[in-house]
NUTOR-618599 format. One record per residue (C-alpha): x, y, z negated. Coordinates in steps of 0.25 Angstrom, whole numbers, plus 2048, in hexadecimal, padded with zeros to 3 digits. Last residue first. Layout:
residues N
     X     Y     Z
     X     Y     Z
...
END
This chain:
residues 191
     X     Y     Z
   E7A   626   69B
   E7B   624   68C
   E86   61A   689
   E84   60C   683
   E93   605   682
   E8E   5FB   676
   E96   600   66D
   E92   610   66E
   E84   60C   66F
   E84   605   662
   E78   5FD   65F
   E7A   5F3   654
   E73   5E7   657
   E66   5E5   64E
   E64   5D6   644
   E58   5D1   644
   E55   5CA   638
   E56   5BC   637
   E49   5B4   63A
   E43   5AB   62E
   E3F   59C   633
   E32   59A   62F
   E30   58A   62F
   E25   585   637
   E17   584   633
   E10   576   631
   E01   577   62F
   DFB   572   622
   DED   56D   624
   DF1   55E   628
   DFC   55C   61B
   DEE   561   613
   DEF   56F   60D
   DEB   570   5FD
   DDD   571   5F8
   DDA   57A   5EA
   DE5   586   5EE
   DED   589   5E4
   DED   594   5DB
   DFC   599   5D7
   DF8   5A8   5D7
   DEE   5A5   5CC
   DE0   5A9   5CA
   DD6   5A4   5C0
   DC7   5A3   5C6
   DC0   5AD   5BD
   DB9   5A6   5B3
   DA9   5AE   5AE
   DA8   5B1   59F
   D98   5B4   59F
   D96   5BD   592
   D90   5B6   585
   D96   5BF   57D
   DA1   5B5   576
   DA3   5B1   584
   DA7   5BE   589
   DB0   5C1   57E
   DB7   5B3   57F
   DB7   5B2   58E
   DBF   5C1   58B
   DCA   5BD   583
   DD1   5B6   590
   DDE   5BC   58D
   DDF   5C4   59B
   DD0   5C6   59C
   DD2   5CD   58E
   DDB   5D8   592
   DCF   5DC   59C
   DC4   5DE   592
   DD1   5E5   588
   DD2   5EF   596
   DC4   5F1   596
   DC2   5F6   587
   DB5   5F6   580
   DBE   5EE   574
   DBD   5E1   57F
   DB5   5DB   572
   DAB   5E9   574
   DA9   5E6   583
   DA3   5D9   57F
   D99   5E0   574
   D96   5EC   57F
   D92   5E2   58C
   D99   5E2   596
   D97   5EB   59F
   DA2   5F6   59E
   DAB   5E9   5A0
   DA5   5E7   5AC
   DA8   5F6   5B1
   DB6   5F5   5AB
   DB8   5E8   5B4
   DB1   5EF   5BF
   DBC   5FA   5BF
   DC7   5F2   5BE
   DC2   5EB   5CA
   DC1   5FB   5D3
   DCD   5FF   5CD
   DD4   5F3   5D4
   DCD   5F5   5E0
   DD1   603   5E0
   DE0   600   5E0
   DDC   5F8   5EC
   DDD   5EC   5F1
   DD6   5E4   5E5
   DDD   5D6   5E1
   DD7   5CB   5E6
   DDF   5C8   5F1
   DED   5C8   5E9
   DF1   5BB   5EA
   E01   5BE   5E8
   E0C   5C3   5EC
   E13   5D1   5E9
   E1C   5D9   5F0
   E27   5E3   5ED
   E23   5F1   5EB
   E28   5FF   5F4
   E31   5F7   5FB
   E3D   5FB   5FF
   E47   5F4   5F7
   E3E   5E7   5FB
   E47   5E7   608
   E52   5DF   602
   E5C   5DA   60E
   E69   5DF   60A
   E66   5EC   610
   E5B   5F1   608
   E64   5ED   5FB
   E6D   5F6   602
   E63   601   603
   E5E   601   5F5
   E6C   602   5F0
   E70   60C   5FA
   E64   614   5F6
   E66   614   5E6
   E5A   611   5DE
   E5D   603   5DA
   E6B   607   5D5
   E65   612   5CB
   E58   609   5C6
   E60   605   5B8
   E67   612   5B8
   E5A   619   5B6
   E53   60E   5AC
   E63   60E   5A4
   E61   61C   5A2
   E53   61D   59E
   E55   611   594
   E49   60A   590
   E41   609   584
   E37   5FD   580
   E29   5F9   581
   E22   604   579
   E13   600   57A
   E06   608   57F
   DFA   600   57D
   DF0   5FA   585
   DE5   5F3   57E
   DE0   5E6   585
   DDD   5DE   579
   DE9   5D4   57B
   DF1   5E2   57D
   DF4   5EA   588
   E03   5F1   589
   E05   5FD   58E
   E15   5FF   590
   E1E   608   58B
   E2C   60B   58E
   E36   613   584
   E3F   61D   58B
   E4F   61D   588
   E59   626   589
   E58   62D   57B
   E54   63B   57C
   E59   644   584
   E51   64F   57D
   E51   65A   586
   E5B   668   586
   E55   675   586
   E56   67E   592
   E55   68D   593
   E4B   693   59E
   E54   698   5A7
   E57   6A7   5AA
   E60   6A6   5B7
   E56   69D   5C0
   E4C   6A2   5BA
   E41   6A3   5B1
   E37   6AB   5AF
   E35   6B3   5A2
   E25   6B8   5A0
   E23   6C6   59D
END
């Protein structure tokens, strides 16, 4: 018959490891080949990673930061700037170029495919680094320019004195401050 355990007839415990406090850290790392290995980077202390996020946690803390005007404590991400009307929209989108990059590398020819080692993440490694005009060239393949991009682009014609049109300085408001209601102050009486 099996033996079931209770509240009054325990299992018996056995002590863990504690080991030594700290937890090493890896990281994938992607070689000029495009190989992705897995590397030690370091260890790091459990103890002090707990203690380090322990204030930052606490309500009070968050909520007086909240007071004093920081209203970023909230928000689930801070924002980015950028020209970002390219990019895809969607998750999906994303998949959906990664996809047709695979796809075109898939039809490359079998001796160009073989210099990328058959791999499509060393094909997209080598658009970094530029290696791929040379293996393309070197089998005759068409190497088309992509326009470079930068976030600093500026525009070819600059506004004339008679197209810019004077605005008026923003003058911020002050926040609205509420009144204290008190009815017992202010001689309110429910009739």
């Amino acid at each position: 018959m099996p033996k079931f355990f209770t509240a009054y007839n325990t299992r018996g415990t056995q002590p863990s490891p504690t080991g030594d406090g700290y937890e090493p850290t890896f990281e994938y790392q992607v070689s000029n080949k495009g190989v992705k290995e897995l590397v030690q980077t370091g260890k790091t202390c459990v103890y002090d990673k707990i203690q380090a996020s322990a204030a930052q946690c606490e309500v009070y803390s968050i909520l007086e930061r909240y007071d004093n005007g920081d209203y970023s404590v909230l928000h689930k991400a801070q924002g980015q700037f950028g020209d970002f009307t390219q990019f895809p929209k969607t998750l999906a989108e994303r998949q959906q170029q990664l996809i047709d990059a695979e796809s075109m590398f898939n039809q490359l020819p079998m001796k160009v495919r073989k210099e990328f080692g058959n791999s499509f993440t060393q094909f997209l490694a080598s658009f970094e680094d530029g290696t791929y005009k040379e293996i393309f060239s070197k089998f005759g393949q068409k190497v088309e320019e992509a326009p470079a991009y930068t976030s600093t682009t500026l525009p070819t014609t600059l506004p004339t004195q008679e197209t810019v049109q004077p605005q008026a300085p923003v003058q911020p408001q002050a926040p609205v401050q509420q009144p204290n209601f008190n009815p017992l102050q202010q001689g309110v009486t429910n009739e």
